[in-house]
N, C-alpha and C positions, 0 to 999 in steps of 0.2 A: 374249418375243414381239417381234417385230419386223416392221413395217406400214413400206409405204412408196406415194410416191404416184407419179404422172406428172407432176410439175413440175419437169423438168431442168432444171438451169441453168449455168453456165459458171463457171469460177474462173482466173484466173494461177497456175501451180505453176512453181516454180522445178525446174527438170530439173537434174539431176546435171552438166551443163557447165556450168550455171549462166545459161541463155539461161532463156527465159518460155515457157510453153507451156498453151494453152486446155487444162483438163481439166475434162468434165462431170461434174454432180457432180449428186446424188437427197437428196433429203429423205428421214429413216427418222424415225419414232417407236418408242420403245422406252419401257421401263419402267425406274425406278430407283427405289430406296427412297429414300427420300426423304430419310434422313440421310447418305447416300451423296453423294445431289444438293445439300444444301448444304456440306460438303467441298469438292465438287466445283468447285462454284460460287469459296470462297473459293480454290483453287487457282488459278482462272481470272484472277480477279481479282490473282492474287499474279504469274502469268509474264504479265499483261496480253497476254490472248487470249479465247476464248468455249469455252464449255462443249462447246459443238458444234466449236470446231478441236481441242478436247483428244480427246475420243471418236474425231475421224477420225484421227486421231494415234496413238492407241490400236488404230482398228481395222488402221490399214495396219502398225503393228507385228506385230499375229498376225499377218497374211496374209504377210507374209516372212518372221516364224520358223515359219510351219506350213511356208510351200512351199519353204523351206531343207530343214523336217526331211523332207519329202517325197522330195525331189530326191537328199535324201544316202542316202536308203532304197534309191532306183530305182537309184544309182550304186557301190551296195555299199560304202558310205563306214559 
């Protein structure tokens, strides 16, 4: 399950050329077992970042190995 709300807000992403660029970004709550979220947690604490930049991390990884495996489907690859 995953909930999100209306509170956009702004982040610096580093772009592929390596310049800065505003990307808006949403708030989601989701659900995690809980033994999951302290792992988690320590992982966070280990590459010194937040639980929440690891998940967006995670989630923009699916989103371009799904639309790789997509694209290579439409391309007859």
């Amino acid at each position: 399950m995953v909930m999100t709300n209306d509170d956009a807000r702004e982040t610096d992403v580093t772009a592929t050329n390596g310049a800065t660029r505003a990307e808006s970004t949403r708030p989601v709550t989701i659900l995690v077992p809980e033994d999951i979220l302290r792992k988690l947690k320590i992982v966070a604490i280990m590459k010194e970042t937040t639980v929440g930049e690891l998940l967006a991390e995670a989630a923009a990884g699916v989103v371009k190995r799904e639309l790789k495996k997509a694209l290579s489907k439409i391309s007859g690859e």
